[in-house]
SEGUVEX-787332 format. One record per residue: x, y, z of N, C-alpha, C in turn; residue in one letter; residue number from 1; chain. Coordinates in steps of 0.05 Angstrom, whole numbers, plus 5000, padded with zeros to 4 digits. Layout:
X;Y;Z;X;Y;Z;X;Y;Z;A;NUM;A
...
***
This chain:
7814;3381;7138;7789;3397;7136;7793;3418;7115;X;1;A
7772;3420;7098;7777;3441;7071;7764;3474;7089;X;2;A
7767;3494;7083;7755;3524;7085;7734;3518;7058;X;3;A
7710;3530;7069;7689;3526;7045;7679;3562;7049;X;4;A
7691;3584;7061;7687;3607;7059;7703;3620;7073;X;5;A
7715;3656;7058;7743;3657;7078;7732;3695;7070;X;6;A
7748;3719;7089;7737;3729;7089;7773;3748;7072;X;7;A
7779;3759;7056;7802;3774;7052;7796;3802;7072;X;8;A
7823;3803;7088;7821;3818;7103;7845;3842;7098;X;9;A
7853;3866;7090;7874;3880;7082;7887;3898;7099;X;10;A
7909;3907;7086;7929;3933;7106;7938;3924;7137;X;11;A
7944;3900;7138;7957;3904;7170;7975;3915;7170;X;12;A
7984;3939;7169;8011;3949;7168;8022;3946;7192;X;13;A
7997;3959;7219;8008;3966;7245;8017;3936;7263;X;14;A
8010;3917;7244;8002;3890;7268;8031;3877;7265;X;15;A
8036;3856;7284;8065;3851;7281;8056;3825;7269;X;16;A
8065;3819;7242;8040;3788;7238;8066;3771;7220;X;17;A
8062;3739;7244;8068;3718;7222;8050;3705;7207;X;18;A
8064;3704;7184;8056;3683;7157;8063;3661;7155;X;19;A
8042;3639;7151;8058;3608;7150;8037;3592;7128;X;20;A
8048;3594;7109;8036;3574;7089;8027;3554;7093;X;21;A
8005;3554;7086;7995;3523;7102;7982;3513;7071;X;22;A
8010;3482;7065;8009;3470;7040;7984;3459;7045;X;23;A
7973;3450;7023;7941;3434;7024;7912;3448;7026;X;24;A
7921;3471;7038;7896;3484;7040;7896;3510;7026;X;25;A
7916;3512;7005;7920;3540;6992;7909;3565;7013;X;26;A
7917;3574;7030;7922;3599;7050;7941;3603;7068;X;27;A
7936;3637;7069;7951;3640;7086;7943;3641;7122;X;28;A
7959;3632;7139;7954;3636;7167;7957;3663;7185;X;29;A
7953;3671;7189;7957;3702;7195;7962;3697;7226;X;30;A
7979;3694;7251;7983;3702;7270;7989;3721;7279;X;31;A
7969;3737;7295;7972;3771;7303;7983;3771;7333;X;32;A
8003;3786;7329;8008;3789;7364;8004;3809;7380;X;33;A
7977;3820;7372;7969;3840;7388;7967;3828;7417;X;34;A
7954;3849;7429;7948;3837;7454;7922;3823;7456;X;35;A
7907;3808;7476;7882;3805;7482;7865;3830;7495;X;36;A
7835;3826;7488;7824;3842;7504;7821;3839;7533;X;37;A
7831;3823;7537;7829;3824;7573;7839;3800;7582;X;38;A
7845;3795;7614;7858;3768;7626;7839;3757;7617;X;39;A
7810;3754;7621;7791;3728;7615;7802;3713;7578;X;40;A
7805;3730;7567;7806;3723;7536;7843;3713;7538;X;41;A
7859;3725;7556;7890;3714;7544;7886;3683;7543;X;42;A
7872;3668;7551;7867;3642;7557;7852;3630;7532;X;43;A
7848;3642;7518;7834;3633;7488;7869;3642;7473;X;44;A
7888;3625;7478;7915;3635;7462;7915;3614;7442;X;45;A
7897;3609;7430;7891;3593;7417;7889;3605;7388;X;46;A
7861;3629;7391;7855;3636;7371;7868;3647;7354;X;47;A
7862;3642;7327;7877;3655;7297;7858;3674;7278;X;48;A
7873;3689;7260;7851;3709;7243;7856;3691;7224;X;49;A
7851;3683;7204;7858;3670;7173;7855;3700;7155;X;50;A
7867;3704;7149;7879;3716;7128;7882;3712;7101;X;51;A
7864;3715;7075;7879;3700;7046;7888;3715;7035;X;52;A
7902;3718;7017;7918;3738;6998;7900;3727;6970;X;53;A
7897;3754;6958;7867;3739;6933;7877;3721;6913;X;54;A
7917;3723;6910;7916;3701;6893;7912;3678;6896;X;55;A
7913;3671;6929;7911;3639;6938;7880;3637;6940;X;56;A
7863;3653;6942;7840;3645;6956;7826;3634;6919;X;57;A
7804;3606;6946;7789;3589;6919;7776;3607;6900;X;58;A
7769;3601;6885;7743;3617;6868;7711;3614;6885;X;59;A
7705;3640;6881;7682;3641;6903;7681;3631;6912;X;60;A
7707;3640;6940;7705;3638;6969;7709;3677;6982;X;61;A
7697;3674;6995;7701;3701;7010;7700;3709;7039;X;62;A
7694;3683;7050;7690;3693;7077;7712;3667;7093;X;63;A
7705;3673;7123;7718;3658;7142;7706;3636;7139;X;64;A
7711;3613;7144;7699;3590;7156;7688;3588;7184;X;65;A
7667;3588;7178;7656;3587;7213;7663;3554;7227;X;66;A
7677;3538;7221;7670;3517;7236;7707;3513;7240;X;67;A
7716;3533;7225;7745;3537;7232;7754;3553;7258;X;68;A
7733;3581;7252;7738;3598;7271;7715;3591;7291;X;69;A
7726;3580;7312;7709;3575;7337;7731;3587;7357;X;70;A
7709;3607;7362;7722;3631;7376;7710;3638;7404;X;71;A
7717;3648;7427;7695;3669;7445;7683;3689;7433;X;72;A
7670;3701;7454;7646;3719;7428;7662;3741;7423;X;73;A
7687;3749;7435;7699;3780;7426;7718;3770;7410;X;74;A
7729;3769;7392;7756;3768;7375;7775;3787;7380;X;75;A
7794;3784;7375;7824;3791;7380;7819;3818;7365;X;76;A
7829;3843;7371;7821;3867;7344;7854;3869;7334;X;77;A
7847;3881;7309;7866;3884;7292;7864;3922;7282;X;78;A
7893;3926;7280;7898;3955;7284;7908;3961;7245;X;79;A
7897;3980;7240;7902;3985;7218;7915;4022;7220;X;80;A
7939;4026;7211;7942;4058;7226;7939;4074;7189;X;81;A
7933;4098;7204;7928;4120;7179;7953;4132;7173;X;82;A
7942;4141;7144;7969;4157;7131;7970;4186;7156;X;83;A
7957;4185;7169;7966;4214;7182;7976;4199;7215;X;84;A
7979;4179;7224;7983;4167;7246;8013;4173;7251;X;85;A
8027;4176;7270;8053;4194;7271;8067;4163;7256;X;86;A
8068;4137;7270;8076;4115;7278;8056;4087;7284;X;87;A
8061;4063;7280;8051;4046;7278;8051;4036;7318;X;88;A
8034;4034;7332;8038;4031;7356;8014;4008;7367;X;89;A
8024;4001;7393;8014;3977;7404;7997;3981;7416;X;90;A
7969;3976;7424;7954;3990;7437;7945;3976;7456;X;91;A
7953;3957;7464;7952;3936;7486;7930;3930;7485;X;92;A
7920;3930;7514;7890;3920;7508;7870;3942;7498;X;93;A
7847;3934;7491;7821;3944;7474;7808;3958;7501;X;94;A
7806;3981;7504;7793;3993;7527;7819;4006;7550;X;95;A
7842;4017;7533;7860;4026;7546;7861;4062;7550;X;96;A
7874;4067;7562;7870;4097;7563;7876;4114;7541;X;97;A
7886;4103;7528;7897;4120;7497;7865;4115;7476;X;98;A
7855;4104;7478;7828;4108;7461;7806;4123;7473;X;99;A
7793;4150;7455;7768;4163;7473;7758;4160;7458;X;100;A
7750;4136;7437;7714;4125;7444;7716;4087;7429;X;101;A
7689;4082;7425;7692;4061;7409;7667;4074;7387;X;102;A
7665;4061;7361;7638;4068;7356;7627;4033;7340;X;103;A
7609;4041;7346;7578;4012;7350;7569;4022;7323;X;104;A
7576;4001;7300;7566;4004;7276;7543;3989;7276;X;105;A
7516;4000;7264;7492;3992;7259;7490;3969;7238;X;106;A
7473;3946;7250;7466;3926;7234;7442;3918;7227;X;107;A
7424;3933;7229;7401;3927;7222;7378;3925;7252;X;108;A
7351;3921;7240;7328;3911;7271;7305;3899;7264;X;109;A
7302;3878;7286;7286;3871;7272;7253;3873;7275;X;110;A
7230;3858;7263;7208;3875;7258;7201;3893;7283;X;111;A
7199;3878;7304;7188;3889;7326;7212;3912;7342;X;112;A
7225;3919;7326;7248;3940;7332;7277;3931;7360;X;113;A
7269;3907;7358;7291;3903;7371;7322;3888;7358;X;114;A
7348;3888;7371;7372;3885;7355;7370;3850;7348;X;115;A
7379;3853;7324;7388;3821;7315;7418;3802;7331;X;116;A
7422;3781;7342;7445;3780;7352;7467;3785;7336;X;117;A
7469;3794;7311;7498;3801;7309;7501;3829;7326;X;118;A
7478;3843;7331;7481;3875;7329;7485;3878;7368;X;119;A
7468;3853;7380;7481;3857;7402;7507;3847;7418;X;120;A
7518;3828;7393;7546;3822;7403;7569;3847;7407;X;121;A
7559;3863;7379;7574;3879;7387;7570;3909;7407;X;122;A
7545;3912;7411;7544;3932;7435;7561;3913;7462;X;123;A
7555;3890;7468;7570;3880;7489;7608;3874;7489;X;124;A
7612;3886;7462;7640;3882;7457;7647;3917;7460;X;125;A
7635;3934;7461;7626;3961;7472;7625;3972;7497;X;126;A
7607;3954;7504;7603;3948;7539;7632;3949;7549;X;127;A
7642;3922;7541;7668;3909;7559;7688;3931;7558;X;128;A
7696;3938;7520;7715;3956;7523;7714;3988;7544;X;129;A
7683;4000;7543;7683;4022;7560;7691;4021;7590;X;130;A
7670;3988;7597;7683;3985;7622;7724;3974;7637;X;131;A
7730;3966;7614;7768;3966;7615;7774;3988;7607;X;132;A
7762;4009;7606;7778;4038;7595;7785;4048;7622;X;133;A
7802;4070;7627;7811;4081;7647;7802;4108;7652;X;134;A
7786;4123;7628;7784;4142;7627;7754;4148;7617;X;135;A
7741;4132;7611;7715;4127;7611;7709;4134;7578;X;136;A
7725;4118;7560;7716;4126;7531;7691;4145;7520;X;137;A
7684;4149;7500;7663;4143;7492;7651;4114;7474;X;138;A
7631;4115;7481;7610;4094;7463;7592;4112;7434;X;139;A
7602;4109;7418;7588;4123;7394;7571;4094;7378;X;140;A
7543;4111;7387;7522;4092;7371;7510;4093;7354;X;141;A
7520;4086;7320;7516;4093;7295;7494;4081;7283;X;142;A
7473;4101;7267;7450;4091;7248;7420;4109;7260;X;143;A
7416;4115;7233;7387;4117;7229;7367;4105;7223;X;144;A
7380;4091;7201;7356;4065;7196;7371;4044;7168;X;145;A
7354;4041;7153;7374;4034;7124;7347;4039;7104;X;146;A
7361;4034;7072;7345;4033;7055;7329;4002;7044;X;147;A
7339;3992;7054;7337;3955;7045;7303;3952;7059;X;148;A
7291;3965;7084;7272;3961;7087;7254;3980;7104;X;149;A
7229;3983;7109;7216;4004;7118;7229;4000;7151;X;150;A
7231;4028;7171;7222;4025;7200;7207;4002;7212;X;151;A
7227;3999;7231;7191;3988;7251;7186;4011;7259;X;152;A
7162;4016;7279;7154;4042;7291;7142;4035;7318;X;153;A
7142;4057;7336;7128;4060;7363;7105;4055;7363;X;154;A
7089;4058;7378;7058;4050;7388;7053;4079;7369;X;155;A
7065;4102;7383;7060;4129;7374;7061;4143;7351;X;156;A
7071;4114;7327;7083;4111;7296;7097;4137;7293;X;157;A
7114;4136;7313;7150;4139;7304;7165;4123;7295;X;158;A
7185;4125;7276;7199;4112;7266;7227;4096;7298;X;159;A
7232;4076;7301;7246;4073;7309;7280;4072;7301;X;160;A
7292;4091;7305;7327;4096;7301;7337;4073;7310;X;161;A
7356;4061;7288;7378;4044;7298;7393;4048;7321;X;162;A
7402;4070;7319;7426;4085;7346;7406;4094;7370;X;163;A
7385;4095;7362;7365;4092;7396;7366;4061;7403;X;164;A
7355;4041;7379;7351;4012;7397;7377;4016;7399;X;165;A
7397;4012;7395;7424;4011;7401;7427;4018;7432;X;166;A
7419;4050;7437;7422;4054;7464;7403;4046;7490;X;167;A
7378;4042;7472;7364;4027;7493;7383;4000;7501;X;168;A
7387;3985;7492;7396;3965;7491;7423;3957;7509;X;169;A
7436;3978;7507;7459;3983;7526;7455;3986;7546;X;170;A
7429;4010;7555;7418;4032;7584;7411;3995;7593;X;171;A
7390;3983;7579;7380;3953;7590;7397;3938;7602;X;172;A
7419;3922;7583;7437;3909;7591;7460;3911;7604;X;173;A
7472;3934;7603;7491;3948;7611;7492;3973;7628;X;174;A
7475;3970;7650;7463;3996;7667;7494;4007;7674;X;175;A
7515;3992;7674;7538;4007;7688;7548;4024;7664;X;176;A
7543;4029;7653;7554;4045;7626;7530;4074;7632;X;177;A
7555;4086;7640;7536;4121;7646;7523;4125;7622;X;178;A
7501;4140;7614;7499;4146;7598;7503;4176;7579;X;179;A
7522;4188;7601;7534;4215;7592;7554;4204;7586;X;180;A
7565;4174;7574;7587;4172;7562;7589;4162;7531;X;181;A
7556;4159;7531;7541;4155;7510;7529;4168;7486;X;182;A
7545;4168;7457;7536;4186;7440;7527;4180;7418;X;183;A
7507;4188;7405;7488;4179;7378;7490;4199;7361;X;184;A
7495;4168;7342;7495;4185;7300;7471;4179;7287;X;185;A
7457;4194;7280;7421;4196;7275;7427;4189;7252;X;186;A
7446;4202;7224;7441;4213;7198;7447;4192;7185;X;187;A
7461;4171;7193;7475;4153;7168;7445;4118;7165;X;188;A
7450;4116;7145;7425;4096;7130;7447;4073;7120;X;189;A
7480;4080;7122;7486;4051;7110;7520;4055;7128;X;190;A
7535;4037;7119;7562;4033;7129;7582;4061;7126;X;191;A
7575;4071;7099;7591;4089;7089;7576;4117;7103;X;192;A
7552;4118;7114;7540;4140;7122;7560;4140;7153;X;193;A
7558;4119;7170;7563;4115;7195;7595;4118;7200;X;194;A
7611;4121;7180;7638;4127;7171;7647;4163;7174;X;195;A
7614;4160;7144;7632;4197;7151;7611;4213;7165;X;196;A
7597;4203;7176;7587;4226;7199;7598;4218;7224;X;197;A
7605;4194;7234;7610;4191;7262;7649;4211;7254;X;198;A
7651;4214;7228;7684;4229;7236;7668;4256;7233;X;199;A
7652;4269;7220;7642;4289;7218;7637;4300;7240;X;200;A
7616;4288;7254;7597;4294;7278;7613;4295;7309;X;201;A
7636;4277;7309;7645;4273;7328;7675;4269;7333;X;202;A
7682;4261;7324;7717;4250;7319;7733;4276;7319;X;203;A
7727;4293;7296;7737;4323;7293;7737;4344;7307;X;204;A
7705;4339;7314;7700;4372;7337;7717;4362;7354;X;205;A
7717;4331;7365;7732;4331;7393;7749;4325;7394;X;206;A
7762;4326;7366;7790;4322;7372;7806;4288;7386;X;207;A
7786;4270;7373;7796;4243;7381;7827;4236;7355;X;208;A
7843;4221;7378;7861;4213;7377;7867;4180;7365;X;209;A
7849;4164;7382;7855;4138;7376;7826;4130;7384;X;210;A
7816;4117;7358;7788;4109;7366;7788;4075;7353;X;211;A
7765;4059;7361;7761;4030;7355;7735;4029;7339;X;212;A
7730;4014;7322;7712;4008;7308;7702;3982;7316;X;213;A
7675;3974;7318;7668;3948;7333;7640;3943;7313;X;214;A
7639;3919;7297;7628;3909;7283;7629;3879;7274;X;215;A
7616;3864;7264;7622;3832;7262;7641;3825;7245;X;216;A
7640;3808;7246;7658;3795;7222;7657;3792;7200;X;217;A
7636;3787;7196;7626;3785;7160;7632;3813;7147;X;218;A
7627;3829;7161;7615;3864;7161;7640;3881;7161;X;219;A
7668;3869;7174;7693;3868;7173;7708;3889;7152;X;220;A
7707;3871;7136;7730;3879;7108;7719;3894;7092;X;221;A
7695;3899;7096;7683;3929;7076;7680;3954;7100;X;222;A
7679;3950;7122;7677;3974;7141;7696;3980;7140;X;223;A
7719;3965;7141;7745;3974;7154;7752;3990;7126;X;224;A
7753;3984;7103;7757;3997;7079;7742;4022;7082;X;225;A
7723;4022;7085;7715;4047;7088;7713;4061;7103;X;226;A
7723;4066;7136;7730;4071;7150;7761;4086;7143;X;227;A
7778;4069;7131;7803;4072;7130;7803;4096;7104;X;228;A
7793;4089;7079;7789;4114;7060;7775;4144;7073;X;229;A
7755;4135;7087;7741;4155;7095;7753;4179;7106;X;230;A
7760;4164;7134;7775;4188;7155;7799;4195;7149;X;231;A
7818;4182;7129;7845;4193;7114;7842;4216;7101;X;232;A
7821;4228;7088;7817;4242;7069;7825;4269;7082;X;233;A
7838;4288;7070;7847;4320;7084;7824;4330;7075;X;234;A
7825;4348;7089;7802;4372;7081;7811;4401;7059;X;235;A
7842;4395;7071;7856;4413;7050;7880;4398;7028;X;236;A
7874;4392;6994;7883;4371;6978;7919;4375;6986;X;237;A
7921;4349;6994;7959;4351;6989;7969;4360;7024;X;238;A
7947;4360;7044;7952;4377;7071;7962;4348;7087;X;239;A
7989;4351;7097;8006;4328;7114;8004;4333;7143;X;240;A
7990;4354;7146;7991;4359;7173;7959;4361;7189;X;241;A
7938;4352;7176;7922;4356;7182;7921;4328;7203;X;242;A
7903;4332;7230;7912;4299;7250;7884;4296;7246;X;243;A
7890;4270;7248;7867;4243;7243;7875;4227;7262;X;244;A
7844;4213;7269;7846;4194;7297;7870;4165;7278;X;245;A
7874;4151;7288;7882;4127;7291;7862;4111;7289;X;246;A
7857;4077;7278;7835;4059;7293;7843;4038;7282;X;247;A
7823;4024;7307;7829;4010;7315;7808;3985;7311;X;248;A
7807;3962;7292;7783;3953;7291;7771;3922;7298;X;249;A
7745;3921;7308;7747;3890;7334;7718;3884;7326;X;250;A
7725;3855;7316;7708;3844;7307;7696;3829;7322;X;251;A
7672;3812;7325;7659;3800;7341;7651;3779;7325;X;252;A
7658;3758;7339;7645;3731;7323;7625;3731;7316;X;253;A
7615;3716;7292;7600;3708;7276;7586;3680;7279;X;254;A
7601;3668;7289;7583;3637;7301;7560;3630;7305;X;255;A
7545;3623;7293;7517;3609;7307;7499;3625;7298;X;256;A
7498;3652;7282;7484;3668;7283;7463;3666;7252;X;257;A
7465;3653;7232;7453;3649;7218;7458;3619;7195;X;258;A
7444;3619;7188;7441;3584;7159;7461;3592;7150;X;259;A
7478;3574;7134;7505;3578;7127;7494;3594;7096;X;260;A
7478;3582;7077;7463;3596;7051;7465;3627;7055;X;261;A
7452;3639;7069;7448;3668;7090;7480;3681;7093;X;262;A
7488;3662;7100;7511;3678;7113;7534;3678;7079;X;263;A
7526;3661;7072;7549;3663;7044;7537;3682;7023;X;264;A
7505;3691;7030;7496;3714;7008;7511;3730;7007;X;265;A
7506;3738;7042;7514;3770;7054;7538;3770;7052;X;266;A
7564;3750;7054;7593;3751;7053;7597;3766;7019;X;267;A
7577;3758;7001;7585;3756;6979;7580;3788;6976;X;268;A
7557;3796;6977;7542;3824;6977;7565;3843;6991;X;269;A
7577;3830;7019;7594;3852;7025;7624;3857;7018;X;270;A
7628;3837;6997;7651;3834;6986;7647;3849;6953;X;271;A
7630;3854;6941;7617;3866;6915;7615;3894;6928;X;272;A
7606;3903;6948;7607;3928;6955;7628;3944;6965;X;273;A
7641;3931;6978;7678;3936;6990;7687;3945;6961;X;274;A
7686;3929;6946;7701;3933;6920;7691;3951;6899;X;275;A
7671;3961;6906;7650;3985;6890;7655;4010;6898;X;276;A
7657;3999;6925;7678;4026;6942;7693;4031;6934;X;277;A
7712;4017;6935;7735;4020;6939;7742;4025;6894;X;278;A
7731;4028;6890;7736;4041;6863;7724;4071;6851;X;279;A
7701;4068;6869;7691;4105;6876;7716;4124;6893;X;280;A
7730;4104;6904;7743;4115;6933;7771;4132;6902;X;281;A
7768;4116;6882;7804;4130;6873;7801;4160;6867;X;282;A
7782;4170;6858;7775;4195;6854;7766;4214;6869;X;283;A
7774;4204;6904;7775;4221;6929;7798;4239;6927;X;284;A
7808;4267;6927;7832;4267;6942;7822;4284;6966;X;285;A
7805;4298;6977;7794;4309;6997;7773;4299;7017;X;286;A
7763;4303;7043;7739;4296;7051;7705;4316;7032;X;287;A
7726;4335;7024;7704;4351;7006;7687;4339;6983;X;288;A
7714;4325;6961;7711;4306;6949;7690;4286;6963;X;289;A
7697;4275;6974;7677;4248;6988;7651;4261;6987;X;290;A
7654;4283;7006;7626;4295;7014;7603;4305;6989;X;291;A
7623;4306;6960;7605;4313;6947;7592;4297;6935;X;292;A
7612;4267;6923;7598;4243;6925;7580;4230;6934;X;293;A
7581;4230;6967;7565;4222;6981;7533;4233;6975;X;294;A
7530;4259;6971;7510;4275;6973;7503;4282;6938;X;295;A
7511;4273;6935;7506;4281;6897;7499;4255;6885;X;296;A
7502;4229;6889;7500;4204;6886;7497;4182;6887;X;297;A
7494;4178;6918;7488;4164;6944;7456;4162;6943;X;298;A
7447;4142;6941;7425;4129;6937;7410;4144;6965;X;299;A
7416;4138;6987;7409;4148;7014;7414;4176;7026;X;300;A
7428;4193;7006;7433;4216;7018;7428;4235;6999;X;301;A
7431;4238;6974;7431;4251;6942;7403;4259;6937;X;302;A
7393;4285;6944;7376;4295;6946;7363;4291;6917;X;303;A
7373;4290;6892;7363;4278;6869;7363;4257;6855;X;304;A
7358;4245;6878;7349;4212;6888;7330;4206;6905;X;305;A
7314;4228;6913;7295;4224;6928;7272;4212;6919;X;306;A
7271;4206;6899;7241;4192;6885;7250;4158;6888;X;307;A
7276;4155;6888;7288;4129;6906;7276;4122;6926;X;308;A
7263;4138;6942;7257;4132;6976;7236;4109;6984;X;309;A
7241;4095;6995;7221;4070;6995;7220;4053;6983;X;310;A
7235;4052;6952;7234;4034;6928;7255;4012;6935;X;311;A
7248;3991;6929;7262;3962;6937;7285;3965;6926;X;312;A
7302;3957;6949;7344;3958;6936;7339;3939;6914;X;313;A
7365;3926;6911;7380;3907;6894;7380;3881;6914;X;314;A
7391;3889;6936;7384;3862;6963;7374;3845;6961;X;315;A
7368;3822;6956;7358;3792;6951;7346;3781;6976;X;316;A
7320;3767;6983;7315;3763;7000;7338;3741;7023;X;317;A
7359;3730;7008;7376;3715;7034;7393;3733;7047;X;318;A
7394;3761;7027;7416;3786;7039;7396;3798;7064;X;319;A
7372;3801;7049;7357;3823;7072;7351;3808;7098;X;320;A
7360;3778;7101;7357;3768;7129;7378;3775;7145;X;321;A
7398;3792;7137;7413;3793;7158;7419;3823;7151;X;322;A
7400;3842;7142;7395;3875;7146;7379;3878;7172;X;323;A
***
């Protein structure tokens, strides 16, 4: 069987991972030995991450193979630790007492303001972890809206917030999830917004330690990049002592959820943007830095960019089916 899309996934430093060349199919196999998220899942000891290293991977290929990865709907998470992390450590299962929160990255809604199934796989990969926590995490529910397309709105033509359907959505399906354990990021419009305000807004004042990131798979290898640049950044240039959470990040299958055409746009789009980042990212050395970027140039936030507002992205109609 050939891989006809693979997703490059980077930095496992923290994971304990074998490599096994697998002749014929130019890649690598990545076996992680973290733990599972729970007894129900140790029984999927089956599953694997695929892993490519960019010199083996084909020419335009970028994502997983979905007919490879036939998975349960939670995937195995993978731990990536920060330059401020004391030590690389095991975190057993996903919903353990050493993590106080997870945060629920926004994927989009659709017309009638409700979530698309990628966006509710992962509130239920949210769900599970708060409910295996010991200490009652938090649930941080990220997004305002995006720029790729207008609101839907209320009867009352309010705009409907991502991180509201988000929490409706939870209060619905997940009535056992208190909702004083439940917390919303209004401000951010894209991946990179939901990065540095959920460390802004929340991570810092309270002083979190070890937190999880929960998003799909496709959506993967550019969050985690920016996630990982993001919350590294000191506030004071050259400061070794400044503490930063840890994270921890858990992907949620991708299976079944869109035309394979669709799904190889958006792989491609989020692989052009990871890497756009991640070349803005060299001329960080502060969160100050970031912050001035963000707000000086940022299509969605850069106040002299406001005549931007409403004007059609770059997005292609096979990308905007899965905003």
């Amino acid at each position: 069987m050939t891989l006809t899309m693979f997703m490059r996934l980077t930095a496992y430093s923290s994971l304990n991972i074998q490599r096994v060349l697998r002749i014929g199919h130019s890649r690598w196999e990545h076996k992680c030995s973290q733990h599972y998220n729970s007894p129900k899942e140790s029984s999927h000891h089956h599953r694997r991450c695929f892993v490519l290293s960019s010199h083996h991977r084909p020419q335009g290929c970028v994502c997983f193979s979905r007919r490879v990865l036939s998975r349960p709907l939670h995937s195995r998470p993978y731990t990536c630790g920060l330059a401020q992390a004391a030590s690389a450590r095991d975190d057993g299962d996903v919903g353990d007492d050493e993590n106080q929160a997870v945060i629920v990255l926004a994927g989009g809604l659709a017309n009638d303001g409700s979530l698309p199934p990628w966006v509710t796989r992962r509130v239920d990969a949210a769900a599970d972890m708060h409910r295996n926590s010991k200490h009652n995490m938090k649930v941080v529910l990220c997004g305002g809206g995006t720029p790729h397309k207008p609101p839907p709105l209320l009867d009352t033509g309010h705009p409907i917030l991502e991180s509201v359907a988000l929490g409706l959505d939870l209060a619905k399906r997940h009535p056992d999830v208190a909702l004083e354990h439940v917390l919303r990021e209004t401000a951010s419009y894209d991946t990179i917004g939901n990065a540095y305000y959920s460390l802004v807004i929340h991570a810092l004042p309270l002083r979190w330690k070890h937190v999880t990131v929960v998003t799909s798979e496709f959506h993967m290898p550019r969050s985690q990049a920016i996630f990982e640049q993001t919350w590294k950044l000191p506030i004071v240039a050259g400061s070794q002592h400044e503490e930063r959470p840890s994270l921890t990040f858990h992907a949620v299958s991708d299976e079944g959820l869109m035309a394979d055409d669709d799904y190889q746009a958006r792989c491609e789009r989020e692989m052009k943007s990871r890497d756009a980042f991640l070349e803005n990212a060299k001329a960080w050395e502060t969160l100050g830095d970031f912050s001035n970027w963000l707000h000086d140039t940022h299509r969605c936030y850069a106040v002299n960019r406001q005549d931007e507002y409403g004007m059609p992205t770059e997005a292609t109609a096979k990308e905007l089916k899965s905003y």
